[in-house]
N, C-alpha and C positions, 0 to 999 in steps of 0.2 A: 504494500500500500504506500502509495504516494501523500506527504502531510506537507502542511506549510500553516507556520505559526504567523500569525498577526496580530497590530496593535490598531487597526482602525480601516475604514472601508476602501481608503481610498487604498491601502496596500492589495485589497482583496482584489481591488478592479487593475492594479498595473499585473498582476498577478496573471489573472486571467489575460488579457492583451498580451504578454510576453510569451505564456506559454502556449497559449493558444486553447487553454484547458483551466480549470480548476480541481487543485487537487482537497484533498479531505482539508478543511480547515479545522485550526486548533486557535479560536479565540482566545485572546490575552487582553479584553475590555471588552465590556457590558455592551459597546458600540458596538461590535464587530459580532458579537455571541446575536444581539436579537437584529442586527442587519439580517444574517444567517439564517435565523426563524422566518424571518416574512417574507423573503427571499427562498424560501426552503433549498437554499445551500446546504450538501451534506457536511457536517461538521462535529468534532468531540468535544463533548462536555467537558471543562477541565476539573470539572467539581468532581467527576465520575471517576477520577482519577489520580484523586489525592487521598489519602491515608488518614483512616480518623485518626489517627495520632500524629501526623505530622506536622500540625502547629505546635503540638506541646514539645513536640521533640526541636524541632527549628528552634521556638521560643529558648528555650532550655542550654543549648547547647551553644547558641549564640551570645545568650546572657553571658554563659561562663567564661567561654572565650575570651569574653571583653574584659573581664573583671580580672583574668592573664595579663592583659595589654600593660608595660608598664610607658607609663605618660609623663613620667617624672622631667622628661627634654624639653616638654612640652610649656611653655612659660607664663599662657593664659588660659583660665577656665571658656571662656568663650570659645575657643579654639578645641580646645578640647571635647567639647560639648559637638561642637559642629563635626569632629572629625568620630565621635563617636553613633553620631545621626548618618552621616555618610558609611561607615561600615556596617551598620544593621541595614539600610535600606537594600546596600547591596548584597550583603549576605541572603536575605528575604529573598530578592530578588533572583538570586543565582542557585539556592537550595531551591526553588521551588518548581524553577524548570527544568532540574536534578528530578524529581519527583513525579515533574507529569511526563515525561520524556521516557522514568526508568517503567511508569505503571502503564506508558500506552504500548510499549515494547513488549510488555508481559503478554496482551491480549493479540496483539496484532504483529506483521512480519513487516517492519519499516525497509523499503524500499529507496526510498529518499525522503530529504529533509529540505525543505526550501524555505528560504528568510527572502527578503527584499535588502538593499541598503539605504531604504527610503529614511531611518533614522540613525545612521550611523556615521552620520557627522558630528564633528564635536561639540555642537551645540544642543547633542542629545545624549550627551555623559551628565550620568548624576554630579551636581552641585557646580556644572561650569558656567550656569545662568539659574541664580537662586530667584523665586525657588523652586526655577529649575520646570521642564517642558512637562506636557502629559505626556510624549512618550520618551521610550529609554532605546540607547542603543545595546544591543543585547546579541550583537553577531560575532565580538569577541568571545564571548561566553559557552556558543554553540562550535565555535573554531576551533576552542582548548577543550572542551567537555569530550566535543560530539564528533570529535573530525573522524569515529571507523562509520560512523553509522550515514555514510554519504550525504553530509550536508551539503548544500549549492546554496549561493548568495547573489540572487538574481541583482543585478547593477538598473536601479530604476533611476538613479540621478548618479549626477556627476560630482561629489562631496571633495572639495578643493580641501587642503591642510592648510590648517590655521596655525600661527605661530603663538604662542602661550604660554613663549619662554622669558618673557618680563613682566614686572607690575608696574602698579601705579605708585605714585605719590598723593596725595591727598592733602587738602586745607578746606576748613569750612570757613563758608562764604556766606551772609547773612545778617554779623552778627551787629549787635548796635552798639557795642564800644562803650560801654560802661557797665558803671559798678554797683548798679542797683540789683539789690535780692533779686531774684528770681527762681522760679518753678520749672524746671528742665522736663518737657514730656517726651519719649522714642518716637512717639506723630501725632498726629488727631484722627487716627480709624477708631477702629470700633467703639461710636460713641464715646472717646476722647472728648468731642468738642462739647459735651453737657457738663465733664470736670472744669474742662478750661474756660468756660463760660463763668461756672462756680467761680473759679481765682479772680477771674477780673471784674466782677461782682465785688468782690471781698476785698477789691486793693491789691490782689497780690500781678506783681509782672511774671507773662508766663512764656516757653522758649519752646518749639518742638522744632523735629526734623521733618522736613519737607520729605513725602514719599508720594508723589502723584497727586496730590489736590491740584482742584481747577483752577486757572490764571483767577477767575473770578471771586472762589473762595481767600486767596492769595490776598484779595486786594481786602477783601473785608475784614481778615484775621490783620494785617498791617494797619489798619487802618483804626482799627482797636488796642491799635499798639504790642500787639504778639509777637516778638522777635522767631523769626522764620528762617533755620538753616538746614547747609546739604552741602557736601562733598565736592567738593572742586578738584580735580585731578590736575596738577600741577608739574609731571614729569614721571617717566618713569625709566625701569631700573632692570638690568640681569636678574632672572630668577636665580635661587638654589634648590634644589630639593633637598629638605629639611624634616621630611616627615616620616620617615623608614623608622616604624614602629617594631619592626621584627615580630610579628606576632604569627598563630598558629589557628588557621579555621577549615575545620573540615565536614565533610555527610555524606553517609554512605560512603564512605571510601573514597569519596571524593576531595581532595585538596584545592582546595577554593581561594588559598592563600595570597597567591599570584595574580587571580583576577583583582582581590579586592586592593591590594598591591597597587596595579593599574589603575584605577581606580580613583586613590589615594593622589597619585604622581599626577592624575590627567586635572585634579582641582587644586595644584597647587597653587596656580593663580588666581584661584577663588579665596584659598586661605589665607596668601601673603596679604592679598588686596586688604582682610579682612582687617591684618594685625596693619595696615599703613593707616587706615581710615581710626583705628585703635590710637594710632600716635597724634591722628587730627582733632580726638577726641579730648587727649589729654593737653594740647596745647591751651583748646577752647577753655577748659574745666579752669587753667592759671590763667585767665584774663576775663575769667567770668565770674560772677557771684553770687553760686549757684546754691541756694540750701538746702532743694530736694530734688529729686529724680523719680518719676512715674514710668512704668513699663507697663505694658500688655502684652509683652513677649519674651522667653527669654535666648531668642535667637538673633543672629545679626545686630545689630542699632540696639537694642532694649537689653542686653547681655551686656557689651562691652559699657554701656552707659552705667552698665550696674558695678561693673567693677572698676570702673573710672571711680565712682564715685567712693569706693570702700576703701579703694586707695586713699582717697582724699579726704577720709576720713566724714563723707557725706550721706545724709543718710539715704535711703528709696524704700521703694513700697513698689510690689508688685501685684499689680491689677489684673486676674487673668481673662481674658475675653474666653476662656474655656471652662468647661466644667470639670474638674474632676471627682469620681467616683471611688470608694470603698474599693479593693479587690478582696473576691470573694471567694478565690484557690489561690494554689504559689503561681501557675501560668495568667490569671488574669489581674495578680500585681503586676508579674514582668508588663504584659503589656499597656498597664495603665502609668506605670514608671514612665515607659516610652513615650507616653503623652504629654504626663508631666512636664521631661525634658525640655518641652518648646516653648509650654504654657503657663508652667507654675513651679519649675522648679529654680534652679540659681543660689546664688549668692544675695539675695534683697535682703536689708532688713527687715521689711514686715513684709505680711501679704495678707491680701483681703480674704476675706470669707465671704463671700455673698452669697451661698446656700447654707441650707441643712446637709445636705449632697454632700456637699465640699468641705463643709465641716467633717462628718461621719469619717473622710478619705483621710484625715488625719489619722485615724487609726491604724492604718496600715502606710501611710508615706510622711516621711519624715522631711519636715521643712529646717534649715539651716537659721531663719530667722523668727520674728516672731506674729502668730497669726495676729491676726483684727478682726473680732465679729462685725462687720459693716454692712452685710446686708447687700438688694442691689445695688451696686456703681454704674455699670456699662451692659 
């Protein structure tokens, strides 16, 4: 039997034009799985194909792994954070087509394996545009896993190299140049702007970073006196690789090390970026006067603000636009950990409580600083 894995219709349709046929499809998104139904395209379930215990074992195994890694090279928590979101994503990702690949094997005689290289350029590698495409490039994966079981990698575009062997420099640009208090927010999404309304109600002067608001919004937070900044990229610089963790990930007998390796090296310019915009932060924090720091994430922008400021001896609160829940076995802590990671975990001084929910989850995840019953915020 002839199969070809896909991540959305339009691979289905170059698919068919090239080969002049469609072979069994193996949906890999909700798009392509019920494109297939109302089409009545023949194609495998991948649910039908996974192992009731293979999230506990994935979860599990991965966990452990990590908690191997040692990070001690490593010289910010933001960084660390990111590079540990980046290895589970792609660990996930790369056990899992270990899994449907080894259970479709079992029922059926795989004759060929066909991919596209519709997302195999680099701007379809995990974390080199956060955050980051709907799909993944995933034909290294099948190259090193799967190369006896006749993979072919039909060439549906022309994917130029991209050079993403230097960074940036960084300076924020915005700011009003004095030394009044002020309230530092990561931005104004998720109903931010009902806090920030509060401070300037209350007297207080308030700062956030620009992340997409409208020219027109732009003009009416300024205009209320919000000091409004963002990253200006002012030079940049020779990469190094710096992130050779040495670490050990395998399933099923499979050594997964090297992928995730790759991985790791193809986002280095995503991390250095991350730690120069870090040093933009800290410039701001000495020519600012700033007394508090609000997050609603604790990724990118709302991370490193948090540890700017602990540095500096200032305080923050972390406000999570997510909710977190109780885990209710050892497999549905790991994966509410993982949630946490983006939304509610960190280095903040305080952090809001705004449910009963969220409250409860304190019994099984442990915050570094200290709660606040407050009810809703955002």
């Amino acid at each position: 039997m002839k199969i070809c894995f896909v991540q959305s219709v339009l691979e289905i349709n170059l698919i068919k034009k090239r080969l002049g046929f469609l072979p069994v499809i193996v949906p890999l998104s909700l798009e392509t799985q019920v494109h297939c139904d109302l089409e009545k395209i023949n194609y495998l379930d991948p649910e039908n194909y996974i192992d009731k215990d293979f999230y506990r074992k994935a979860s599990l195994e991965c966990s452990e792994s990590i908690k191997k890694i040692d990070f001690s090279k490593i010289n910010f928590y933001f960084i660390k954070n990111e590079l540990i979101s980046l290895i589970r994503f792609r660990y996930n990702q790369i056990v899992f087509l270990i899994e449907l690949v080894r259970n479709i094997k079992k029922k059926f005689k795989i004759s060929k394996i066909f991919l596209t290289n519709e997302y195999s350029a680099p701007e379809y590698d995990v974390m080199l545009i956060y955050p980051g495409n709907n799909f993944s490039n995933i034909e290294n994966i099948f190259l090193k896993l799967f190369s006896d079981d006749s993979v072919e990698i039909l060439k549906t575009r022309e994917n130029k190299k991209k050079n993403f062997n230097y960074g940036f420099y960084y300076d924020i640009i915005g700011t009003n140049k004095n030394k009044k208090k002020k309230i530092l927010l990561s931005n104004s999404s998720y109903n931010f702007k009902r806090i920030i309304f509060y401070l300037l109600r209350n007297g207080h002067s308030v700062s956030f970073f620009n992340e997409g608001i409208s020219f027109l919004k732009k003009i009416i937070f300024k205009l209320l006196g919000v000091e409004i900044i963002e990253f200006k990229k002012i030079g940049k610089y020779k990469l190094i690789n710096c992130y050779d963790l040495k670490f050990s990930f395998k399933f099923n007998q499979f050594d997964v090390s090297q992928l995730i390796q790759s991985q790791i090296d193809k986002s280095v310019q995503y991390l250095s970026n991350l730690e120069k915009k870090y040093e933009a932060i800290k410039k701001y924090f000495e020519v600012s006067n700033i007394q508090l720091v609000i997050t609603n994430t604790n990724r990118d922008i709302g991370s490193m603000l948090v540890e700017s400021a602990r540095k500096k001896k200032i305080k923050s609160l972390m406000i999570s636009h997510g909710t977190i829940s109780a885990g209710f076995d050892e497999i549905d802590q790991i994966y509410k950990k993982t949630i946490a990671e983006g939304v509610f975990s960190g280095q903040a001084n305080y952090y809001a409580i705004q449910s009963k929910i969220t409250l409860d989850a304190l019994k099984s995840h442990e915050l570094k600083g200290k709660p606040l019953i407050t009810g809703n915020l955002i």
